[in-house]
VEXTOR-422903 format. One record per residue (C-alpha): residue in one letter; z, x, y. Coordinates in steps of 0.1 Angstrom, whole numbers, plus 5000, padded with zeros to 4 digits. Example, Ala and Ser with C-alpha at 12.3 -4.5 7.8 and 13.67 -1.06 7.14 Angstrom:
A507851234955
S507151374989
This chain:
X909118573129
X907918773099
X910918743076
X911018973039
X913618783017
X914319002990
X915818852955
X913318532965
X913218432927
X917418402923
X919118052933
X919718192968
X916518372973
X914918042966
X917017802988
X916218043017
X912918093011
X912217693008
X913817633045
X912718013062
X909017883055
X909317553077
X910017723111
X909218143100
X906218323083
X908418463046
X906918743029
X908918672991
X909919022973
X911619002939
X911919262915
X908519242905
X907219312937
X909319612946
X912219832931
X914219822961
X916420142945
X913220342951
X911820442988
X908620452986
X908420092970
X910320013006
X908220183025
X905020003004
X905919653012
X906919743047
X903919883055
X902219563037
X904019313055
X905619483089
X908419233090
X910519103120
X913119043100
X915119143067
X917518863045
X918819073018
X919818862989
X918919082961
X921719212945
X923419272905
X925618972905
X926319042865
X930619152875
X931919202842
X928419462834
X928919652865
X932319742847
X930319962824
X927120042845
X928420152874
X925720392882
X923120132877
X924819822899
X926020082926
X922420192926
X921019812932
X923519732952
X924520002977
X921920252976
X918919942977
X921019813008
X920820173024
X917320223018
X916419873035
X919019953065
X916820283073
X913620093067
X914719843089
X915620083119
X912120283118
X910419963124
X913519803148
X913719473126
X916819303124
X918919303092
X921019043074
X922619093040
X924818853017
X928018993005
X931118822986
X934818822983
X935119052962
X935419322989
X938819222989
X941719252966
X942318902960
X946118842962
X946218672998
X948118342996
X946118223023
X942518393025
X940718633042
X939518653076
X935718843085
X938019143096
X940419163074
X941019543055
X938419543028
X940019662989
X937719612966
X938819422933
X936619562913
X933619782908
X931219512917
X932819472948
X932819822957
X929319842951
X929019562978
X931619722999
X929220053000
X926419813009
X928419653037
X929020023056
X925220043056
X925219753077
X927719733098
X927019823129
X923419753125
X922819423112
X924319093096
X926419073069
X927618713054
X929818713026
X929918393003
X931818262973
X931018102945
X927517992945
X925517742927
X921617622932
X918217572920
X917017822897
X919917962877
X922517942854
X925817872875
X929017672869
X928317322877
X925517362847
X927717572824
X930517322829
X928117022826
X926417142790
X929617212776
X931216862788
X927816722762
X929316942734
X933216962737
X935916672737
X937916942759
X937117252780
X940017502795
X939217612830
X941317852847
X943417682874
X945117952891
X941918132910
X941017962943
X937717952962
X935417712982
X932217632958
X929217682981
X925717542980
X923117762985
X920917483004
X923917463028
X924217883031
X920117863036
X921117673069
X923817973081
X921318213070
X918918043090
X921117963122
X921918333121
X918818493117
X917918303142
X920718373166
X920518753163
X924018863168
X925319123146
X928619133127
X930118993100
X930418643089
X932018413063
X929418123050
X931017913024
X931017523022
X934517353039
X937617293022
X939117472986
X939617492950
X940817622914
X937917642894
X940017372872
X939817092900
X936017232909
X935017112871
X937316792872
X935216712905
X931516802880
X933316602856
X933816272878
X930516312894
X928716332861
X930715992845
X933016212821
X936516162817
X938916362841
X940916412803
X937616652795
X938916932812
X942817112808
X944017392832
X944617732818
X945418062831
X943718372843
X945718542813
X944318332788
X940518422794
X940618832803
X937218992812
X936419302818
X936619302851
X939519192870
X938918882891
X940918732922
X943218502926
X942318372958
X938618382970
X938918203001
X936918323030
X938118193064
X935518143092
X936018163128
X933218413139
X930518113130
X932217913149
X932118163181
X928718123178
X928417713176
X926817743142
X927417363127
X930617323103
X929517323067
X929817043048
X932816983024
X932317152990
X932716802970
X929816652994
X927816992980
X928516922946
X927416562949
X924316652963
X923216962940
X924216742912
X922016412921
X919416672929
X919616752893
X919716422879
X916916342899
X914716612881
């Protein structure tokens, strides 16, 4: 197939594009290819490249920002995923578009399911809340939790810069998630494009954390100390916008499909992390 993956420069965007080319024909877009909050930009690289098939991974991932530019990231967000949706359906090629956790308020004590009633904890995530109705229905939609890859800033760098500067680092220990590598949500994506099935699915790596025993795992894996890094709270770091406490994203509708279990989030975080030594 002829598959557009928008946001092909971010760390996602990249992992996907990287694995789509082996078995698809990609056609990259990234912001300075096309303002995807403008139709007729759309419509230009539709025309150009007639695709089969849409992976949406663009999107304004900045959370605390959206907080005060909520015009702009509802714009980038929703109204970019709207615009691709109706593209999409003139042509009849299929749709698949990453979403998060945020779509939910956050206070579960043991995680969300795909169908689970959305309440967005923020602004960000009703900006991808919005994009998700313009899906449904129609297309995929995967939602993921905290990422880290190839090309950008993310946690396992943060974490490992500041371990080269500080004798100790507070990490907040009462937020928990499943870390996810976005080599091993390149393989969902790919599994799913591939199997076609619309609905909504939840694409993280296996197992969970607090984001204090995520960077005591980048801590062990990079030879520092496990003493490097002390548990804090939520209270102690506030941001502007408010963040959940529990992030986890439980899978079953991957599994209906026979889409292979993902590997555990400390094998991810091994492998990212040689990767990175490597380089």
């Amino acid at each position: 197939m002829k598959v557009l993956i928008t946001g092909s420069e971010g760390q996602l965007g990249k992992a996907c594009v990287d694995l789509f080319r082996k078995s698809h024909e990609v056609i990259p877009a990234d912001i300075a290819d096309a303002d995807l909050t403008l139709k007729n930009d759309i419509e230009k690289i539709f025309k150009s490249s007639h695709p089969d098939w849409v992976l949406h991974c663009a999107a304004w991932t900045d959370v605390d920002k959206a907080e005060s530019s909520r015009v702009e990231a509802m714009a980038a967000n929703a109204l970019a995923t709207e615009l691709l949706v109706d593209a999409c359906k003139k042509i009849g090629a299929g749709m698949t578009m990453i979403s998060t956790d945020y779509v939910f308020q956050g206070d579960s004590s043991t995680g969300y399911a795909e169908d689970d009633q959305r309440d967005p904890v923020n602004w960000y995530g009703e900006t991808k809340l919005k994009a998700e109705q313009a899906v449904q229905g129609y297309g995929q939609i995967v939602r993921t939790s905290w990422l880290f890859g190839h090309g950008a800033n993310n946690f396992i760098l943060t974490m490992r810069r500041m371990m080269t500067e500080n004798k100790t680092i507070k990490v907040v220990a009462d937020q928990t998630g499943s870390p996810t590598y976005t080599v091993d949500l390149a393989e969902v994506l790919l599994f799913l494009v591939n199997n076609g099935t619309p609905g909504i699915y939840h694409g993280t790596n296996s197992g969970l954390c607090s984001w204090f025993e995520f960077a005591q795992e980048i801590a062990s894996i990079s030879g520092y100390s496990s003493e490097t890094v002390v548990p804090c709270s939520s209270q102690e770091y506030p941001t502007p916008a408010k963040r959940p406490a529990c992030s986890v994203l439980k899978s079953s509708y991957l599994e209906l499909l026979d889409c292979p279990q993902r590997p555990s989030w400390q094998d991810a975080v091994k492998r990212y992390i040689d990767s990175i030594n490597q380089e």
